[in-house]
Structures are given as C-alpha cells and as structure tokens.
C-alpha positions in Angstrom: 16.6 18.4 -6.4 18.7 16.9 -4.0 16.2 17.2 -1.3 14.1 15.2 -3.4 16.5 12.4 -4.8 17.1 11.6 -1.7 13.5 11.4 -0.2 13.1 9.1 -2.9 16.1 7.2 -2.1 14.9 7.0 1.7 11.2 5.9 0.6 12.6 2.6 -1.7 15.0 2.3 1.7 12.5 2.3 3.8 9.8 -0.4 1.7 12.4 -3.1 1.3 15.0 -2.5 4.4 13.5 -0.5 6.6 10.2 -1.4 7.4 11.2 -5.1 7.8 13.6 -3.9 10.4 10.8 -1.8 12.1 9.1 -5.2 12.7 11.8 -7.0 13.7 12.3 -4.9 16.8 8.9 -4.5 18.3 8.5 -1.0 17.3 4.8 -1.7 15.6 4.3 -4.0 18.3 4.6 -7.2 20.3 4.2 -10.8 19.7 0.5 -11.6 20.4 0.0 -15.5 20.9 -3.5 -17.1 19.6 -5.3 -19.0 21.8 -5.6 -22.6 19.9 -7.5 -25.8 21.0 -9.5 -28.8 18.8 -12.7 -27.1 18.0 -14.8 -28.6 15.0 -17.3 -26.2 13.8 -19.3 -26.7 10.4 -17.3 -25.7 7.5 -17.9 -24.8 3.8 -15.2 -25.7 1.4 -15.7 -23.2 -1.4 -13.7 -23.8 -4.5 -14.4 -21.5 -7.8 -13.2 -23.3 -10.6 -12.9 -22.4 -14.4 -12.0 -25.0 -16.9 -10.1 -27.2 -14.3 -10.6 -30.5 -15.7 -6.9 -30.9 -15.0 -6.6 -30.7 -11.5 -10.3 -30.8 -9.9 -11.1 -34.8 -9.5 -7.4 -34.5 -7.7 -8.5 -31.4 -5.7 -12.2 -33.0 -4.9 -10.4 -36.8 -3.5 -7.7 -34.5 -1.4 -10.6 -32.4 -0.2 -12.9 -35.2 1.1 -9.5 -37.4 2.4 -8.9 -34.4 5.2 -8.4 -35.6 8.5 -11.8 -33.6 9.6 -15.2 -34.8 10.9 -17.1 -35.6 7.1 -20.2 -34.9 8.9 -19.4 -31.2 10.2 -17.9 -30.5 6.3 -20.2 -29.6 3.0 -18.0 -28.9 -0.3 -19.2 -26.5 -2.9 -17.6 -25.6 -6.2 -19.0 -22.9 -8.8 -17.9 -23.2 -12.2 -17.6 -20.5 -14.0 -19.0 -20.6 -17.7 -16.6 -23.7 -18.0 -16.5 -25.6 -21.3 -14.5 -28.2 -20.3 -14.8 -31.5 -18.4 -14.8 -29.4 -15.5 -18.6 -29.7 -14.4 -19.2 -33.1 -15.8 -15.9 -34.6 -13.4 -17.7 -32.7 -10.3 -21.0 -34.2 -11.2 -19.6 -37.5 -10.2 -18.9 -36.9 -6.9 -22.2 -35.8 -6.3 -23.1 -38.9 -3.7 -20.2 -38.2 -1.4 -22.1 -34.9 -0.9 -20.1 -32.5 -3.4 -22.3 -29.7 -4.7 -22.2 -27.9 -8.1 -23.0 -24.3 -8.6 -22.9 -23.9 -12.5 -23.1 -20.7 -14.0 -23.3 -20.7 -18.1 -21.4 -17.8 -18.8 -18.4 -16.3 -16.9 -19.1 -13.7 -14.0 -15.9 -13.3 -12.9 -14.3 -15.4 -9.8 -15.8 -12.4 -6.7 -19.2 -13.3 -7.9 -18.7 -17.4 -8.1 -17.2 -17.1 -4.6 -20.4 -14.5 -3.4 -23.0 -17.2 -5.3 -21.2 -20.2 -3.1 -20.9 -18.9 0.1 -25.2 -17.8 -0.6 -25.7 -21.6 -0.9 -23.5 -22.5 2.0 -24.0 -22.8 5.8 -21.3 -23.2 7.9 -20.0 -21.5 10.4 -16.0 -21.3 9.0 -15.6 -20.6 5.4 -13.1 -22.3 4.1 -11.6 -21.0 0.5 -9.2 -22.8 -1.6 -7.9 -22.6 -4.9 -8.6 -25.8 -7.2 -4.8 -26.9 -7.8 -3.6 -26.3 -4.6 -3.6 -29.7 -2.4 -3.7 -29.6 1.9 -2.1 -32.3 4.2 -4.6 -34.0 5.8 -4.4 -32.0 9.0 -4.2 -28.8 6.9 -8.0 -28.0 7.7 -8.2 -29.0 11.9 -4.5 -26.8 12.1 -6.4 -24.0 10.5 -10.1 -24.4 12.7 -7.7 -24.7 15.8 -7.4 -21.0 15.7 -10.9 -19.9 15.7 -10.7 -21.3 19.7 -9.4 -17.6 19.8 -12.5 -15.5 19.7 -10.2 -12.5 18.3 -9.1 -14.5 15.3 -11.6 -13.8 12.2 -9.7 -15.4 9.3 -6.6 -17.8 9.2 -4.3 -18.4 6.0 -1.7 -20.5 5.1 1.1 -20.4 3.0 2.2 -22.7 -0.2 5.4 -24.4 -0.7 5.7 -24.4 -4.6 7.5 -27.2 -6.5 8.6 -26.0 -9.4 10.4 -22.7 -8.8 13.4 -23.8 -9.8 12.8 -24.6 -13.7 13.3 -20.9 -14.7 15.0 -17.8 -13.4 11.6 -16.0 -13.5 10.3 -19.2 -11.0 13.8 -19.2 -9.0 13.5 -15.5 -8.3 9.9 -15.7 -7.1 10.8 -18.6 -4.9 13.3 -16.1 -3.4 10.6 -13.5 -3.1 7.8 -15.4 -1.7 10.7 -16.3 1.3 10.7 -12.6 2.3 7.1 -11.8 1.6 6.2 -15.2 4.1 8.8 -14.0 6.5 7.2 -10.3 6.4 3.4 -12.0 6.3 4.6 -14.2 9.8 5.9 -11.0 11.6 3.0 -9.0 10.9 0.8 -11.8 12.0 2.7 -12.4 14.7 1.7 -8.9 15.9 -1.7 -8.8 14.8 -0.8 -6.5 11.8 -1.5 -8.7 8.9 -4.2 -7.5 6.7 -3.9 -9.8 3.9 -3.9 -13.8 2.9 -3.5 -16.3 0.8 -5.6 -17.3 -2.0 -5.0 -21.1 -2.4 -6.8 -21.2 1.8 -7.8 -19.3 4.1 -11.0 -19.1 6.4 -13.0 -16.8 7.7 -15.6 -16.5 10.3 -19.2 -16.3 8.1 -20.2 -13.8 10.7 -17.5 -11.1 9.4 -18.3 -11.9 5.5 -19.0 -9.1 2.8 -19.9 -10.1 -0.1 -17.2 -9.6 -2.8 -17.4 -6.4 -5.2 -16.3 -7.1 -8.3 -12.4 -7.2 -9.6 -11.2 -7.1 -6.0 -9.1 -9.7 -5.1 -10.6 -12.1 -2.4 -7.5 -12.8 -0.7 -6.7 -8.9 0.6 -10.6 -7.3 0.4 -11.5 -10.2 2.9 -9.1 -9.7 5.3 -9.4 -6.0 5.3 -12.8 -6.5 5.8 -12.1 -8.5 8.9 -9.6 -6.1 10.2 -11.9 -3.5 10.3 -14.2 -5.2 12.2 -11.7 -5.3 14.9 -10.9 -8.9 14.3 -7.1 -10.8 13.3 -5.8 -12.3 10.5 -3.4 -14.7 11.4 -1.2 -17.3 9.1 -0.9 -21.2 10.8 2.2 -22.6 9.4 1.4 -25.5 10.3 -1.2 -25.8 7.3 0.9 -27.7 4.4 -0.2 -27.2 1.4 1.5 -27.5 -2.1 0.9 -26.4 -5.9 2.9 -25.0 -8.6 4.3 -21.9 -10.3 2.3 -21.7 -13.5 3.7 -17.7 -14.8 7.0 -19.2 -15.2 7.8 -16.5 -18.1 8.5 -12.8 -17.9 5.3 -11.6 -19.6 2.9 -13.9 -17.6 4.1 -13.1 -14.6 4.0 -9.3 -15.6 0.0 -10.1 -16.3 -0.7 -11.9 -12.7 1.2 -9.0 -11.6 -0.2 -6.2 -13.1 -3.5 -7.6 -12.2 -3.0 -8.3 -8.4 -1.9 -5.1 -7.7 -4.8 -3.4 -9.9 -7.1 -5.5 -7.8 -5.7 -5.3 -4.3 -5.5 -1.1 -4.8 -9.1 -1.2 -6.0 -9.8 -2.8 -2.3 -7.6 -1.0 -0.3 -9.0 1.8 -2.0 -13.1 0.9 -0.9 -12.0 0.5 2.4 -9.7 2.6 2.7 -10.9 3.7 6.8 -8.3 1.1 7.2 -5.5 3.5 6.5 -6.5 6.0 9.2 -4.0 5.2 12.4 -6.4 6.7 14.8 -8.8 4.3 13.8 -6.4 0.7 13.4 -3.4 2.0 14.7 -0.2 0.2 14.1 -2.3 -1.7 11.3 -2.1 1.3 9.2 1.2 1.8 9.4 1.9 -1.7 8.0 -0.8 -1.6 5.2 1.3 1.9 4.1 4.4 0.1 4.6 4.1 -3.4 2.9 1.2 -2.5 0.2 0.6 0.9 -1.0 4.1 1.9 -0.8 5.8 -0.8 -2.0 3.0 -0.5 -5.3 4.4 3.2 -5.5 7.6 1.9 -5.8 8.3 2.7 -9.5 7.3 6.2 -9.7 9.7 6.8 -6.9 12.2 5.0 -8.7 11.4 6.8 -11.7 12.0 10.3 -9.2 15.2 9.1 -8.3 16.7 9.0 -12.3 15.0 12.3 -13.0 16.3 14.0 -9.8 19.7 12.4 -10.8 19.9 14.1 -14.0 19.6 17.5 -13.2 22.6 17.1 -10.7 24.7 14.9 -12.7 26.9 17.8 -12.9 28.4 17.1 -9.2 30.5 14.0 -8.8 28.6 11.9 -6.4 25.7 12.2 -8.8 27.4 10.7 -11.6 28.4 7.6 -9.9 24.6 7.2 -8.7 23.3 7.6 -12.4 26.3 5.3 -13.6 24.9 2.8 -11.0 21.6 3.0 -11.8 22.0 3.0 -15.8 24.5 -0.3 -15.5 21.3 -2.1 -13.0 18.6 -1.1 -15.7 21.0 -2.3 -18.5 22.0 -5.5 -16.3 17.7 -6.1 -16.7 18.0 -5.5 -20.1 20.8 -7.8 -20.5 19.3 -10.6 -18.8 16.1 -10.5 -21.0 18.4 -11.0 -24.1 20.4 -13.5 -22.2 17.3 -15.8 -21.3 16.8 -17.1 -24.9 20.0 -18.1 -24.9 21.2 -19.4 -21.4 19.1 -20.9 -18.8 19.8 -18.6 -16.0 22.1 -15.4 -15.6 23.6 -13.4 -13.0 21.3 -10.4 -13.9 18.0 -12.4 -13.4 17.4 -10.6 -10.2 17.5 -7.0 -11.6 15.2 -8.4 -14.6 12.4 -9.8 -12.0 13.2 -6.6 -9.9 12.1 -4.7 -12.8 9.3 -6.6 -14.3 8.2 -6.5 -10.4 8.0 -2.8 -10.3 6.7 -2.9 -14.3 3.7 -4.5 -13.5 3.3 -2.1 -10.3 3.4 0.8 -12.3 0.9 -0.7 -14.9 -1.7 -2.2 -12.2 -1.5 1.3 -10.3 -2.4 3.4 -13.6 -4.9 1.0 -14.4 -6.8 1.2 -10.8 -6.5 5.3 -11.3 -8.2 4.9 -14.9 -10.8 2.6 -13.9 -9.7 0.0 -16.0 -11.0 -3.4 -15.9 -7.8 -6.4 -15.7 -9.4 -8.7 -17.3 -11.1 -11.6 -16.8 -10.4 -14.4 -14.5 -8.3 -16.9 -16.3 -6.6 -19.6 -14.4 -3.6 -21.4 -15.8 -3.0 -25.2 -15.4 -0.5 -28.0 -16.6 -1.5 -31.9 -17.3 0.6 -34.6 -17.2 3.9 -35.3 -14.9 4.2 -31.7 -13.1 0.8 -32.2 -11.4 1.3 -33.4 -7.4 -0.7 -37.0 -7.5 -0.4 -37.2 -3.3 -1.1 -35.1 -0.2 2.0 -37.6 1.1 4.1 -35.6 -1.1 3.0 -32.1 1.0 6.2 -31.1 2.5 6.1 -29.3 5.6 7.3 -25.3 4.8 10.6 -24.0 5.3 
C-alpha cells in the first residue's frame, strides 16, 4: 500500500511538475528553429458554422480584410443544419467569392470540415473557428512557416477577453498560461502533437479525412506527426475571442467532451505512442495527454491507498490534507452563489478539471457518443467589433 500511494503520488508529480521540468532542460530534446520566409501559396479558409448568426458577418469582413493576396485565398463555410440567420448572412457575401456548403440536417462538425475541404483546392488549409477574429497579418505569419518543408501544420494561440468575469474564467485564463507555455516548449522541440481549434493549417498533402467525434484540432496533428512532419505554434498569429463556459457545469461539458474526443483519436492512431517509432514524441503525448486524462483515477489511488495506512502518523496528515483540499472544492462551490470569487476557486476548477477527465475517459472506454456539436455564442457588447482590438499575446 505504501508502494502504491506513493507511485501514485510520483505519477500526479510527474504530469504537472515534472514533465514540464523534463522540457525545460533539453532532456526530450533541443530547440529546432523553422525555416520562415514570405511564401504565398493558395489557401482554403474553412469555417464550420452552426447557428452563428451572432458572430459570422463579423468573422466573414475580418476574414476577407487579412493582409493576404485575395486572389491566392477562396473562403468556404458549411453550415450545419442551421436554423438561424446563419446561411441567409453568408449568402450575401457571395460576390466577394464566399462559398456556402449547406447541409439540412446536422452531421456533426468532423463531417462539415471533411465536406469543405472536398470542395476546396488549395494547397494550405486554413481552419478557423467562427468567433474567433485574426490580425491582419495573422494568416502571412502562419504561411511563413510552410517555407520549412518539415513543417506540416502551424497553430496559433488565442488571447481571450473575458477571463476575468468569473472564477471559473479567471482560473482557465491561469491554465491556458501553462498549457501555451507547455504547447511553445514542445514545439519548440518538435514534440507538439496537438493545436488549436480557432486556426491552424495544414499542408492538403498530409490531410485525412476526419472520423467522426474526434476532435479536429489533436486527430489532425497526430495525423501529421505520423507522417513524419511538425506541428509548430507561430506566436506571432494574434487572434482574439471569448470564454463562453464561464460556469462550473459548462465547462465540465466542453471538458468532458474534449477529452472523450481527443482519447478516441489518440486511440485510432495510437502507432504514435510507440517510441521506437516517434521517439521523444511519444514520450510527450504520454506525458501531457494520456496521463494527465488518467489523472483522477490516480488521485482516486492515492485516497484509497491512504486509508488503509491511516494508522501510521504521516498517513494521517496526508489524508487530513487531502480531505481539507476536497472540502476547500466543495466550499468554493457553495461560496460562488454568494461571493464573486473565493480563495478555494482553484481546488474547485482543479477538481471539476479532473471531474470531467474521469467522465470523458469512461465515456471513450464505453463507446459513448458526447453529444452533438453545439457551439455557444453571446450578442451584444461582449462581442470584439475590430481586428485593431487584437492584442498581441502575452
């Protein structure tokens, strides 16, 4: 038992501390610069859209304002079964060259995205979420990469306004700052197997079409890491949009379903896990996804472990501790109906984090479905109404 409490110990350790610390110093590998230069290949902007009538006329003048040859760029967007304004609003910007894919009934976003980019024809793919907005350079930063015939798909990160209104926001603000920092090391070192789903693009020689509830944003890039190419992140890509699972139990359910998803793709290609086949690539994918998804049952190991020893001294301070962090969670639950924020906000997202791990894993292993796509937007003040208002990323 104390063998195995502290395994566990050692594993959670490892995800969160460790690992990051095993990238810092070069151990997985060093720093691999990419070859950039102006390049302007043809590129399809593919945007899926369902019921966006909120933010697509915005997306589609931000689009066609990028600082990139208008000749060497065609725009596609797929609408989902929308019953909104959605179609009608893309329909007008059919003479600047904007083409609508319309499906009547919902197929899910992997088969919007697999329909588009059957109808497109350039040479860069260019994916991008429908209320995220670039800086007018956003696109030619991201092409400059593909000078670098080793790079397959380029990503960028978003700066999001709004995490500050909650402590559900504030906390994922906090968290997307070490998942970017973690995402810039591995690409760094040619070890990043995942991206962004508001933009990225990707070589149209390395795509596979999508299977269905896998998410685009990690089945992609595994795809093109397999094929012996790089994903890479340009941070010099701005691009903004906002928080919409503000609340515990929506950001539990875009949880819950990303990790359902990206374990369903890691899972069909799951060569990529063998280290005599990627190498230090494997390592990272074991360290930063399908560990850190396991964390829960681990954590779960540690407070079972810890009560069949809780005889011994040592072991009752450890179950003390971890019965006053779980109670600190529960605490700040109660607390948020009341106050705005509370100290014990962090051990609440840390939990519903790891909650929504534990769901999405047992899900994937049942063959569940997640649910449909659904995509949530605001109207009215919190939209962004100007790339100006892109700030550059921290």
């Amino acid at each position: 038992m104390i063998a195995l409490f502290w395994a566990c110990v050692a594993i959670i350790a490892y995800v969160y501390f460790g690992y990051p610390l095993l990238l810092a110093s070069g151990v997985l590998g060093r720093r691999r610069p990419v070859l950039k230069r102006r390049v302007c290949p043809t590129i399809s902007v593919i945007i899926p859209a369902l019921n966006e009538e909120w933010v697509i006329e915005e997306k589609l003048q931000n689009v066609l304002a990028l600082d990139y040859p208008r000749d060497r760029v065609e725009v596609l967007v797929g609408s989902d079964g929308s019953d909104d304004r959605t179609e009608d609003i893309v329909r007008l910007y059919a003479p600047q060259g904007v083409r609508l894919i319309a499906h009547s009934q919902q197929q899910g976003k992997s088969a919007t995205q697999n329909e588009l980019v059957a109808h497109s024809s350039g040479e860069i793919l260019l994916f991008t979420d429908a209320d995220c907005l670039l800086s007018r350079d956003a696109v030619s930063r991201v092409v400059e990469n593909f000078a670098d015939p080793r790079v397959g798909l380029v990503t960028a990160e978003p700066v999001y306004l709004n995490t500050g209104e909650t402590d559900v926001g504030r906390n994922e603000g906090l968290y997307w700052r070490y998942e970017t920092w973690l995402r810039q090391e591995e690409s760094d070192r040619g070890l990043l197997a995942m991206a962004s789903g508001w933009l990225f693009a990707a070589r149209r020689s390395l795509w596979k079409p999508l299977g269905p509830d896998v998410g685009d944003d990690f089945a992609l890039p595994l795809q093109v890491a397999l094929q012996g190419c790089r994903n890479v992140i340009e941070q010099r890509a701005h691009l903004v949009t906002e928080l919409t699972q503000k609340q515990i139990r929506s950001m539990l359910g875009m949880k819950m379903r990303i990790v359902s998803k990206d374990l369903r793709g890691l899972l069909a290609n799951k060569s990529v896990l063998n280290p005599l086949k990627t190498g230090p690539l494997a390592i990272a994918l074991f360290s930063h996804k399908l560990l850190r998804w396991l964390i829960p049952y681990f954590l779960v190991g540690v407070l079972v472990t810890n009560l069949f020893l809780i005889s011994r001294p040592l072991y009752r301070v450890t179950m003390l501790l971890q019965l006053a962090f779980y109670l600190s969670a529960l605490f700040a639950a109660f607390l948020r109906k009341r106050w705005e924020w509370s100290p014990f906000s962090v051990s609440l997202s840390f939990c519903v984090v790891n909650l929504a791990a534990l769901i999405g894993t047992l899900h994937c292993a049942a063959g569940r479905r997640v649910g449909r796509w659904k995509p949530v937007r605001q109207a009215g003040p919190g939209r962004v109404h100007s790339t100006a208002s892109c700030p550059p990323n921290p």
